[in-house]
N, C-alpha and C positions, 0 to 999 in steps of 0.2 A: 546846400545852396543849389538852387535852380541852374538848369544849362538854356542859356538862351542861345536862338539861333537870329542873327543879321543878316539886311544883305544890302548894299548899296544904290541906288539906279544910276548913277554917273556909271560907275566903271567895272559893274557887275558882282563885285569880290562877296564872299559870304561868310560867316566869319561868328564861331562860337564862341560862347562867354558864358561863366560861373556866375552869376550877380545875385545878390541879396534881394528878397521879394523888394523889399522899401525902397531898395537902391531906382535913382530914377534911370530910363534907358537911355543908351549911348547916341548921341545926338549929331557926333561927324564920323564920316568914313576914317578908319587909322590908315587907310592906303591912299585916297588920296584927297582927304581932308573937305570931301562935298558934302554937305547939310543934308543931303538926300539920305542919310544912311538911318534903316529906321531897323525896329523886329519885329520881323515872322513870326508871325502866329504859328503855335506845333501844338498839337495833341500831347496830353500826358503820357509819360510809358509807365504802362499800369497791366503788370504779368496777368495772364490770364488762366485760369485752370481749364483743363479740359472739361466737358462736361455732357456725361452722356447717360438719355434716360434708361432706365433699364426696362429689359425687353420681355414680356410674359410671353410666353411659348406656349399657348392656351390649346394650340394645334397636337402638342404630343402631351398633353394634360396626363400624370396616371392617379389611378384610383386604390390601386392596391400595393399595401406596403410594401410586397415583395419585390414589386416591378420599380419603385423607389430607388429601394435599397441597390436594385441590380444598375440601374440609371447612373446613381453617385459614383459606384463603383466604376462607371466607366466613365464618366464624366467629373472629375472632381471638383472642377472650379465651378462649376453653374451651380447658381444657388438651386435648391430646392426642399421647399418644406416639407418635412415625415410627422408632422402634426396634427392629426384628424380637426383641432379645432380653428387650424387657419386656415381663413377663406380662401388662402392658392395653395392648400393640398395639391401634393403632384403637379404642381405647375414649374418645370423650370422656368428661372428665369436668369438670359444671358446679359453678359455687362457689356455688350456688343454687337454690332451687327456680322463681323467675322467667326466671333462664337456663339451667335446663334447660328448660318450656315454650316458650322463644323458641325453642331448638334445634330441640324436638320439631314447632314448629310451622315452621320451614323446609324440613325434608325431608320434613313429608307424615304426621308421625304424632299420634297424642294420646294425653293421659296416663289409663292404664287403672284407675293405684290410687294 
């Protein structure tokens, strides 16, 4: 069931309630019995995931395996492809803008924009 939220204009009180979609809304104040008592309108609570696009690192792009391999090893969590036939070869890419500066800041570079 629904949490509906009330509020009075006589005597200000506000006042929630469990009510069934169908059920009609409460039509007098429980405190002090004025016809004024109507419901507020509320937004749904409706959880939200985070959501964040991931970041191509095109800036330290590499090209050769070896420098891959040595990349992962010090960076574990940043993705990065060791597959000549995908198109971001050597491209880290971080799930973050915090882990992309950690990256940027091990190999030596900083962030221009």
């Amino acid at each position: 069931m629904p949490l509906y939220d009330y509020t009075c204009d006589d005597c200000k009180c506000e006042y929630e309630t469990f009510q069934r979609i169908k059920d009609e809304s409460i039509k007098v104040c429980p405190i002090c019995g004025s016809p004024t008592y109507h419901r507020v309108p509320t937004l749904p609570n409706t959880p939200m995931k985070e959501f964040q696009t991931p970041i191509e690192m095109n800036s330290v792009a590499m090209t050769y395996h070896q420098d891959i391999v040595d990349f992962k090893r010090q960076n574990p969590d940043v993705e990065c492809s060791h597959d000549p036939k995908d198109p971001l070869y050597g491209v880290p890419i971080a799930k973050s803008r915090q882990e992309k500066l950690k990256v940027l800041d091990k190999v030596g570079f900083c962030e221009k924009n």
